[in-house]
C-alpha positions as CSV (number, residue, x, y, z in Angstrom):
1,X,-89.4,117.9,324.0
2,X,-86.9,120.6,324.1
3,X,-84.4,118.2,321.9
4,X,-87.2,117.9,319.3
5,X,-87.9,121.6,319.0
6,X,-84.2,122.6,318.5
7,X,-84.3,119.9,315.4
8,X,-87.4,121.5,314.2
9,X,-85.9,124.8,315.2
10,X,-82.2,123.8,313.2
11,X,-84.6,122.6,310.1
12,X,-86.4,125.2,309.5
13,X,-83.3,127.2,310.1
14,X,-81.5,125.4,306.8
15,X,-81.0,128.2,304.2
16,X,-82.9,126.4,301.2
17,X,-85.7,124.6,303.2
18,X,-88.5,126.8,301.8
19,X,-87.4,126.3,298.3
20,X,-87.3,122.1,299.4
21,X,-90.8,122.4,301.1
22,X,-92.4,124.6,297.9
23,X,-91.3,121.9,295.6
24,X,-92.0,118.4,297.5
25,X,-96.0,120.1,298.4
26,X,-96.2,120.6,294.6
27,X,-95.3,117.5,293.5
28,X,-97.6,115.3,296.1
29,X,-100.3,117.7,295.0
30,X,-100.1,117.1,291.4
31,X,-99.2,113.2,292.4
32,X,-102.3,113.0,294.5
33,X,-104.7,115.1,291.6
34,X,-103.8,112.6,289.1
35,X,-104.4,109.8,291.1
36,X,-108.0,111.8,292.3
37,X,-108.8,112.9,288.9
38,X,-109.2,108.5,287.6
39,X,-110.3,107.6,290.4
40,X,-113.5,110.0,290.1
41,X,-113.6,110.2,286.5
42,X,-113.3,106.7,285.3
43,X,-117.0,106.2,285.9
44,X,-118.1,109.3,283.4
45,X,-115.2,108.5,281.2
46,X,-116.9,105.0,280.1
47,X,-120.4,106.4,279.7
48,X,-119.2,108.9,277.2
49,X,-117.7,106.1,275.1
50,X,-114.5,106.0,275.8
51,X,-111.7,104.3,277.7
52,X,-111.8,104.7,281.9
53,X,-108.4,106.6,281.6
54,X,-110.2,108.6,279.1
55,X,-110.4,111.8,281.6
56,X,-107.0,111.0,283.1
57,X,-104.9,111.1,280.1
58,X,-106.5,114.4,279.2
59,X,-105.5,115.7,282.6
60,X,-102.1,114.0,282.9
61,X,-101.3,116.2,279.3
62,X,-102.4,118.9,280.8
63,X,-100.0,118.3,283.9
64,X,-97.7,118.0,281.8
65,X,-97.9,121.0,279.7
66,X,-98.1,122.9,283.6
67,X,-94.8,120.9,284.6
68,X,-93.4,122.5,281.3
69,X,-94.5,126.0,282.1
70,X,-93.3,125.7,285.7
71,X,-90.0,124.6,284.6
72,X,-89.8,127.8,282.1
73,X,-91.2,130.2,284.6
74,X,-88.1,128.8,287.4
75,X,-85.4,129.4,284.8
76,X,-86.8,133.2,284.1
77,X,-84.7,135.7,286.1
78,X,-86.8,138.5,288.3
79,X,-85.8,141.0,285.7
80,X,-87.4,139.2,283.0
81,X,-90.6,138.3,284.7
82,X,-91.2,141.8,285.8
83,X,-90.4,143.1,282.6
84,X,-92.7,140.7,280.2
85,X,-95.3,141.4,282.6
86,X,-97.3,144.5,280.8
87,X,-97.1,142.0,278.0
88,X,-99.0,139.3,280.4
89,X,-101.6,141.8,281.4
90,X,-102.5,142.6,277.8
91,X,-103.0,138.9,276.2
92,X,-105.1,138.8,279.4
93,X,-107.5,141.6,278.3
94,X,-107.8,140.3,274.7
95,X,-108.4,136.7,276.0
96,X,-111.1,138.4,278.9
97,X,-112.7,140.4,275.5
98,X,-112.6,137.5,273.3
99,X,-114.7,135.4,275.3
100,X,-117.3,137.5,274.9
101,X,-118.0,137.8,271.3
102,X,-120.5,135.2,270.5
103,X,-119.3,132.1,268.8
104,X,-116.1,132.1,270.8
105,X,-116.8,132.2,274.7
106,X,-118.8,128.6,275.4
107,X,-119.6,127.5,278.9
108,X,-123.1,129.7,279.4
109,X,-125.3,126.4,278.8
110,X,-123.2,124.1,280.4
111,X,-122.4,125.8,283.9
112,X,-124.2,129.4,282.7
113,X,-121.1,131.6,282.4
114,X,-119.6,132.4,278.9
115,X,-116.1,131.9,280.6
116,X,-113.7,129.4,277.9
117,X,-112.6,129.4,274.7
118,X,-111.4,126.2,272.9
119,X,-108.3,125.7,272.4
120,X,-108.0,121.8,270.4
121,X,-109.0,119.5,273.4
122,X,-108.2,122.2,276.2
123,X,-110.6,124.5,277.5
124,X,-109.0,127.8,278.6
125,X,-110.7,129.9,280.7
126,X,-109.4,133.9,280.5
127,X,-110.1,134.0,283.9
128,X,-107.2,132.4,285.2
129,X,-104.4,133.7,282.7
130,X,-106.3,137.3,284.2
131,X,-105.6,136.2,287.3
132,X,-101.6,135.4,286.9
133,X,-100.9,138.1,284.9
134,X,-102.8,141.0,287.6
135,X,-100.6,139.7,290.4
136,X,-97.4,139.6,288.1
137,X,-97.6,143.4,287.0
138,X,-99.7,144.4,289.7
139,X,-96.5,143.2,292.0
140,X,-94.1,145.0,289.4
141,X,-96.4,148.0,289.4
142,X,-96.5,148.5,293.3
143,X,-93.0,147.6,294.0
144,X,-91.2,149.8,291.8
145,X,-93.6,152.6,293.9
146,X,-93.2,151.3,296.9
147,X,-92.8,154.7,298.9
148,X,-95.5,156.2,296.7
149,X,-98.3,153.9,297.9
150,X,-100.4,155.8,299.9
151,X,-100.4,159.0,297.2
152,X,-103.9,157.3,295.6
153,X,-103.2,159.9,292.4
154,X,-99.9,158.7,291.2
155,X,-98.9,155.1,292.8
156,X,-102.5,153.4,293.3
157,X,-104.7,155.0,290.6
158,X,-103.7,153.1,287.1
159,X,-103.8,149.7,289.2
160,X,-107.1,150.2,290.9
161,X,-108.5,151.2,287.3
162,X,-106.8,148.0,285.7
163,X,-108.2,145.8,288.4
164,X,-111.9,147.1,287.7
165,X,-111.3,146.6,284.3
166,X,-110.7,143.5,284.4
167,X,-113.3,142.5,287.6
168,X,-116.1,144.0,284.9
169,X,-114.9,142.2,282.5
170,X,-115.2,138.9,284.2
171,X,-118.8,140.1,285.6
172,X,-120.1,140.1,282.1
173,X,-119.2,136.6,281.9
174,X,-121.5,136.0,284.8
175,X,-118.7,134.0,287.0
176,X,-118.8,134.5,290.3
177,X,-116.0,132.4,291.4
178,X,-113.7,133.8,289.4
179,X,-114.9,137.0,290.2
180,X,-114.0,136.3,294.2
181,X,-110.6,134.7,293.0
182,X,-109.2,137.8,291.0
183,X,-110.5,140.0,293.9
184,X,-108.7,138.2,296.3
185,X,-105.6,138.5,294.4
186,X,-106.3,142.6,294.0
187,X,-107.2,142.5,298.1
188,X,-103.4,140.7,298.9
189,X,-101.3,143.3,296.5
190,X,-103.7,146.6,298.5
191,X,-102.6,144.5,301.7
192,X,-98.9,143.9,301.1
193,X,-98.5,147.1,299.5
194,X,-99.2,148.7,303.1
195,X,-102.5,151.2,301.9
196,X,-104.6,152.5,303.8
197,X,-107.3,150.0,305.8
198,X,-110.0,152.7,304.5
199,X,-108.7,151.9,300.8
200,X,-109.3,148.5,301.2
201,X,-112.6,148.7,302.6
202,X,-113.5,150.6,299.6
203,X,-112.4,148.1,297.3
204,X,-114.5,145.5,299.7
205,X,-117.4,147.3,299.1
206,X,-117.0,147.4,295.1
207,X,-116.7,143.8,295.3
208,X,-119.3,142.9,297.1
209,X,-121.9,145.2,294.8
210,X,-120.4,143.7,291.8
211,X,-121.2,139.8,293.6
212,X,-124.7,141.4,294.4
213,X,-125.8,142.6,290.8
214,X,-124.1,138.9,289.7
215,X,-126.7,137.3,292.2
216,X,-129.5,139.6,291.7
217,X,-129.7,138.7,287.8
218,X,-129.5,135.1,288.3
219,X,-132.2,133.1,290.1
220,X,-130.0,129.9,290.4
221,X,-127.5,132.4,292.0
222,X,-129.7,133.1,295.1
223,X,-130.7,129.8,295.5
224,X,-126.8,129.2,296.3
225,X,-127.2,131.6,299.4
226,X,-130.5,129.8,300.7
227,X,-128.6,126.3,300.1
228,X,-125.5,127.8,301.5
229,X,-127.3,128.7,305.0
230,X,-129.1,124.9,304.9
231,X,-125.5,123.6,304.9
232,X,-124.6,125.5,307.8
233,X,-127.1,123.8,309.8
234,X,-127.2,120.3,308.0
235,X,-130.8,121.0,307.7
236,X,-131.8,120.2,303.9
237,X,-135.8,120.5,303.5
238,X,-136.8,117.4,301.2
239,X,-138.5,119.6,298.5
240,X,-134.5,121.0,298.1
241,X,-132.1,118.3,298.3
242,X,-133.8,116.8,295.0
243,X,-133.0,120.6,293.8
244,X,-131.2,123.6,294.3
245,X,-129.2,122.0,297.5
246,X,-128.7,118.6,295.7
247,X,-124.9,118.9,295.2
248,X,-124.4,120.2,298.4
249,X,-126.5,117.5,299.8
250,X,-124.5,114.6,297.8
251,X,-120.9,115.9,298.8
252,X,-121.8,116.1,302.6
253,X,-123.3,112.6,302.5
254,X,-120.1,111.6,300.7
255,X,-117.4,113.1,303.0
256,X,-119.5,111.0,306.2
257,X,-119.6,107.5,304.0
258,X,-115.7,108.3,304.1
259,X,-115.4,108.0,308.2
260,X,-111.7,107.6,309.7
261,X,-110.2,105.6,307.3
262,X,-112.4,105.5,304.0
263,X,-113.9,103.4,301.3
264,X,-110.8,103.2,300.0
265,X,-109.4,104.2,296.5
266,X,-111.6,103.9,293.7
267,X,-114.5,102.7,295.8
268,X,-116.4,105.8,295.9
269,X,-120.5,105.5,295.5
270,X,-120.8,109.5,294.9
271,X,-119.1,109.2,291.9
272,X,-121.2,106.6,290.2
273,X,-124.0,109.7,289.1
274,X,-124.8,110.6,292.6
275,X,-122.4,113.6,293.0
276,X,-122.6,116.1,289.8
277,X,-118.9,117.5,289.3
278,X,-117.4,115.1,291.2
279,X,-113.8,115.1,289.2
280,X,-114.1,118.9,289.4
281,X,-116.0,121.4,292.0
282,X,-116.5,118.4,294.6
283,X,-113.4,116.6,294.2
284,X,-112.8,117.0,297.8
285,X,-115.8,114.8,298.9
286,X,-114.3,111.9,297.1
287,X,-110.9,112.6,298.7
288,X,-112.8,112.5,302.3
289,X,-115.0,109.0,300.9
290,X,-112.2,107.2,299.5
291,X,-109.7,108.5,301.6
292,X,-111.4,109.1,305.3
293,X,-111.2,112.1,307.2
294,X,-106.9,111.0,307.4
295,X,-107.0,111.4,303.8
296,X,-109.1,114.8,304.0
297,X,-106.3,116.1,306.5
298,X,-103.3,115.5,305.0
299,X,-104.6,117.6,301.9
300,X,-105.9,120.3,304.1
301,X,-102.3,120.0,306.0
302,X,-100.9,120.4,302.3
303,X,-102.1,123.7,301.8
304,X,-101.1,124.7,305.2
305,X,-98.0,124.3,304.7
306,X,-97.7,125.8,301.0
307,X,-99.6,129.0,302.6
308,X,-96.8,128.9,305.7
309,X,-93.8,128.2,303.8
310,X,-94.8,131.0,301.1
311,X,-95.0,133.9,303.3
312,X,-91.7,132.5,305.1
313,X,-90.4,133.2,301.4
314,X,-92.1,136.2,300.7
315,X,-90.9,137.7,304.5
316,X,-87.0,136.3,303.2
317,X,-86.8,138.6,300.0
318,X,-84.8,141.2,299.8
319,X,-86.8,142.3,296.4
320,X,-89.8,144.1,297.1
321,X,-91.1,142.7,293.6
322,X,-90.3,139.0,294.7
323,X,-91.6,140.0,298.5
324,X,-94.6,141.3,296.7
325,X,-94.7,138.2,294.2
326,X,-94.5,135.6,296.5
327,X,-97.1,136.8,299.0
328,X,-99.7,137.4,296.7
329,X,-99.5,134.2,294.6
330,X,-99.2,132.2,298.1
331,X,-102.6,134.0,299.4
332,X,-104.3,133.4,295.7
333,X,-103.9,129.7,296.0
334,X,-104.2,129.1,299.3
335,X,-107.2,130.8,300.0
336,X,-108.8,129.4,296.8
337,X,-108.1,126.0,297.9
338,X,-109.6,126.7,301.4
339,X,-113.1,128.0,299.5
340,X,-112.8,124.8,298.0
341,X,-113.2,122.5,300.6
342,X,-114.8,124.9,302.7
343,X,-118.0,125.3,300.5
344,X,-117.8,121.6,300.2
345,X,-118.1,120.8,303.7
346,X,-120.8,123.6,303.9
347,X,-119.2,126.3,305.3
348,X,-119.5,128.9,302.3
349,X,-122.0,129.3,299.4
350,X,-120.9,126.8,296.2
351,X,-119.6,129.2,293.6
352,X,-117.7,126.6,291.3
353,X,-114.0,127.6,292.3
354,X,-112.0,124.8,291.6
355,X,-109.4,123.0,293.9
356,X,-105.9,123.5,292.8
357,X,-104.2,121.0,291.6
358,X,-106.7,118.1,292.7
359,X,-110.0,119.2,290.7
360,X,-109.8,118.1,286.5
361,X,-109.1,121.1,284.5
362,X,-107.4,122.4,281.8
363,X,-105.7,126.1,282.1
364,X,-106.4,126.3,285.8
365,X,-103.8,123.6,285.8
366,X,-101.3,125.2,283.9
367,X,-101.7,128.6,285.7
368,X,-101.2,127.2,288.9
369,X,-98.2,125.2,288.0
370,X,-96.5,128.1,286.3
371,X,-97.9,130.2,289.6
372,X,-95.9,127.8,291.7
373,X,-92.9,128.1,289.5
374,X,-92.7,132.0,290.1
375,X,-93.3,130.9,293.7
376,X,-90.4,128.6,293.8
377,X,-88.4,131.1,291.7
378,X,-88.7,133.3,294.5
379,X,-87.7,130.6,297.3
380,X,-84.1,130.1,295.0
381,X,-84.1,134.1,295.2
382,X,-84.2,134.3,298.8
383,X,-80.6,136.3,299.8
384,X,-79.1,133.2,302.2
385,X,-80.5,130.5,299.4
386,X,-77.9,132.6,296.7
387,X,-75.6,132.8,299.3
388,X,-75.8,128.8,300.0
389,X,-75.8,128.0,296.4
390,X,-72.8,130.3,296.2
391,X,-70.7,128.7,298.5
392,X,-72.1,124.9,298.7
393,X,-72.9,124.8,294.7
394,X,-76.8,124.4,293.4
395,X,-78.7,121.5,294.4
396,X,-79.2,118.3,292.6
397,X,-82.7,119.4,291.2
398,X,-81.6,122.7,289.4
399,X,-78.6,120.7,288.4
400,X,-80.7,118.0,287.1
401,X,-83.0,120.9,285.3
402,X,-80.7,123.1,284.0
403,X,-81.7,126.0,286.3
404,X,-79.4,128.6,285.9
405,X,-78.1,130.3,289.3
406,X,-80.0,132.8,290.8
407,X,-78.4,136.3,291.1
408,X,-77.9,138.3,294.1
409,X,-80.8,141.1,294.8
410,X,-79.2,144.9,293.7
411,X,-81.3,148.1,294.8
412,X,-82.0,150.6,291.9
413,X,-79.3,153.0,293.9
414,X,-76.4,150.7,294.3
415,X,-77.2,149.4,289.9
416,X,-76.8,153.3,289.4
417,X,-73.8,153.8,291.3
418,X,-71.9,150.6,290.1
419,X,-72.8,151.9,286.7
420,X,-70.9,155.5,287.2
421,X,-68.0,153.3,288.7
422,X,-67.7,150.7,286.1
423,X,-68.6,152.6,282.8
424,X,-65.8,154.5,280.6
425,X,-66.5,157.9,280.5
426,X,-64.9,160.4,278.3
427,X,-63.2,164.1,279.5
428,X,-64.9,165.6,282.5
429,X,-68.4,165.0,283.5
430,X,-71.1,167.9,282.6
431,X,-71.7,169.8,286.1
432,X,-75.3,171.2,284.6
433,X,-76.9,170.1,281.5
434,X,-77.7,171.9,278.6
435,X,-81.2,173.0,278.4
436,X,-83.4,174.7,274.7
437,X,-82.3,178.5,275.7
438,X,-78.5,177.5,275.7
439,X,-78.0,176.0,272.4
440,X,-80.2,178.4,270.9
441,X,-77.7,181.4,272.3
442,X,-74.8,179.5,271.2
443,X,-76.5,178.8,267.5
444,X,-77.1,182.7,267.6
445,X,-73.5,183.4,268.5
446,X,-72.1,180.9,265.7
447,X,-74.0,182.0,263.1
448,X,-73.5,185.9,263.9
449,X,-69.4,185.0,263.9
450,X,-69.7,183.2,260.5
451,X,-71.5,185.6,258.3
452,X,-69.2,188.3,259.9
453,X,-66.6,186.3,258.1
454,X,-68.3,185.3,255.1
455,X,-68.2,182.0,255.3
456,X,-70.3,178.8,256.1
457,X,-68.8,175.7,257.4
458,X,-70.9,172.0,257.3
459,X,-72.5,171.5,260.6
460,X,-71.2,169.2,262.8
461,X,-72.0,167.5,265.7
462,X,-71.0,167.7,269.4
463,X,-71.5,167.0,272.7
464,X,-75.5,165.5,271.7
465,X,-75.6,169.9,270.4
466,X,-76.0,170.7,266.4
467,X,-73.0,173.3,266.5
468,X,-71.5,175.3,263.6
469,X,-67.7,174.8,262.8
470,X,-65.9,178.3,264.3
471,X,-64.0,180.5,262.2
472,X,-60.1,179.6,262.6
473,X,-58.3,182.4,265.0
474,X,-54.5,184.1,264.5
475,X,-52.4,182.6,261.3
476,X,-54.6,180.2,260.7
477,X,-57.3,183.1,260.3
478,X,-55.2,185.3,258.0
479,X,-54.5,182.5,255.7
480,X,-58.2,181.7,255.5
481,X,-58.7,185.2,254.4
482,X,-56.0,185.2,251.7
483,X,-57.5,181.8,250.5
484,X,-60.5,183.7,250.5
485,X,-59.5,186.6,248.5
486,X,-57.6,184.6,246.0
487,X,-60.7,182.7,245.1
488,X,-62.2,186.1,244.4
């Protein structure tokens, strides 16, 4: 036993392992989605017309496109990221405004939230590009106020007023899981940034009156919190489970046709128009049918570890924006995914949240891919991974990808003073700067010498001040004057 903890101990001790784990988790996950994603949809795909890999090659495009945008977002320095990211935030807001003009946001008859727009055969929901881009700046905002956090006035203000921005925004669209998703990613940057308990509580409380007004103005809503507390019991009166609790119903009688071992792949009964959503909300009760309760483990082991091994990466930055990053993208995912299967198997009210990489989708896809990119970015940006790549040379994967090498973390003080060090100056270094009153004496003084002489030189200028050119002084002044006089 001891022998077997000192391996585990010595592996998880390897300076690149979290950077190893974050990649191999993504790619069973996206493996594992695909394969869920036909298996589920093949049924729906031929009643609509088309081929049974109708659904699936839609997704595995879309995968595709996310693989793309990983890739891109693992070959972007820090610097860039954090930079772009204002930009992020604002195609965000004119995607969240967009979606509400009529004639562009679809969805409300569908699933009764204007929350898409079209884009050719993808649907991209706002939402989730909202989502990405608040942890990206909010991250950059916090971090480069890091000692400022708990002065609500000049660190904490403009992100709090961002954040309810954009959580009204998404409350006109009338989605309430996407709603709970951004505030969980505003809840982990309060909580990582170190605030106050009180602040957060505050924020709690805005959230939870924003999810009540979304409830009150929708019946169907509060049927979801009567259904919900049904689930907890396993107690479904028969007038509901023909009604509001009949998804909930269909997924729980799913996941217990799965038993140990399950039905085995592709043999799923839910999916054949029993289980509404089954390639999307309630793709996790065809994993536990098909799959068993082995199958339904493993995935909720999946997520484990991507939650575990991300805050190992966020806890190994030296970079309060990558520390900051990392956390809050882990505890975005992670906790979504949990919702996921949790409100499947009963545990919390069904409010549509998707499961990440498992459940069919278009941009929720792609935003978590790219998420786990900048997650995986920040596992190569870990200070003993540089070090290791330094000395041992990059592995075969960012060889293989082109990934360019990550650079060593540099506080804001030590980029200042290797500046001073490494910069040419010219003459001696000004020991007080020049402020309005001085250059307006000195003007005065220049312009008082010059008409006492008669004479106006062109301006010039120096040292960054608009100075006059001073009359010359000894020989050089007396043959000024004769030069003078002789013109006269």
């Amino acid at each position: 036993m001891n022998t077997l903890q000192a391996k585990l101990k010595a592996i998880l001790g390897k300076p690149q392992v979290n950077y190893f784990v974050l990649l191999s988790v993504t790619f069973i996950l996206t493996a594992l989605g695909l394969t869920m994603v036909l298996s589920s949809s093949m049924v729906t795909s031929y009643a609509q017309g088309s081929s049974v890999f109708g659904e699936f090659i839609k997704q595995a495009v879309v995968v595709v496109l996310g693989l793309i945008g990983m890739w891109i977002a693992m070959r972007m320095r820090p610097s860039t990221v954090k930079r772009y990211s204002g930009l992020l935030l604002g195609i965000a807001f004119v995607l969240l405004v967009m979606v509400l003009i009529p004639g562009i946001g679809i969805g409300g008859e569908e699933v009764g939230s204007n929350s898409w727009i079209r884009v050719g055969p993808i649907g991209v929901q706002p939402s989730e590009v909202a989502k990405l881009a608040l942890a990206v700046w909010g991250s950059a905002q916090i971090s480069s106020r890091l000692r400022l956090t708990q002065q609500f006035n000049q660190a904490l203000g403009p992100f709090l007023v961002v954040c309810s921005m954009i959580l009204v925004l998404i409350l006109a669209q009338k989605d309430l899981g996407m709603m709970f998703t951004v505030g969980i990613v505003v809840l982990s940057l309060l909580f990582f940034a170190g605030v106050s308990s009180k602040l957060i509580a505050l924020f709690l409380g805005l959230i939870a009156a924003l999810g009540t007004m979304t409830i009150a103005r929708a019946n169907f809503r509060s049927a979801r919190i009567t259904t919900w507390l049904d689930a907890l019991t396993l107690h479904f009166p028969e007038t509901s489970t023909q009604g509001s609790a009949y998804q909930s119903h269909q997924g729980i009688l799913s996941l217990s046709d799965g038993g140990l071992t399950g039905a085995g792949l592709g043999q799923s009964r839910a999916k054949w128009f029993y289980l509404p959503e089954a390639k999307n909300d309630f793709i996790f009760a065809i994993v536990g049918e098909e799959l068993g309760l082995i199958g339904a483990v493993a995935v909720v082991l999946l997520f484990a570890l991507l939650g575990i091994f991300g805050i190992r990466t966020a806890l190994a930055q030296a970079d309060p924006f990558l520390k900051m990053l990392a956390a809050t993208l882990t505890v975005g995912i992670v906790v979504q995914a949990f919702y996921n299967m949790g409100y499947v198997v009963g545990y919390f009210p069904v409010t549509g949240v998707q499961l990440p990489l498992i459940s069919a989708g278009g941009s929720s896809a792609i935003i978590t891919l790219i998420s786990l990119g900048l997650l995986c970015s920040c596992a190569r940006h870990e200070p003993e991974a540089i070090s290791s790549m330094q000395h041992e040379g990059r592995p075969l994967f960012d060889r293989l990808f082109f990934l360019p090498e990550p650079l060593p973390y540099v506080p804001g003080d030590a980029r200042r003073q290797e500046r001073r060090t490494t910069t040419q100056t010219y003459g001696e270094p000004v020991t007080r700067p020049r402020v309005s009153q001085d250059v307006q004496r000195e003007r005065r003084r220049v312009d008082a010498s010059m008409d006492r002489m008669g004479s106006r030189a062109p301006r010039r200028g120096y040292d960054g001040v608009r100075r006059q050119q001073l009359p010359p002084r000894g020989a050089a002044r007396r043959q000024h004057e004769d030069r003078n006089n002789r013109r006269r």
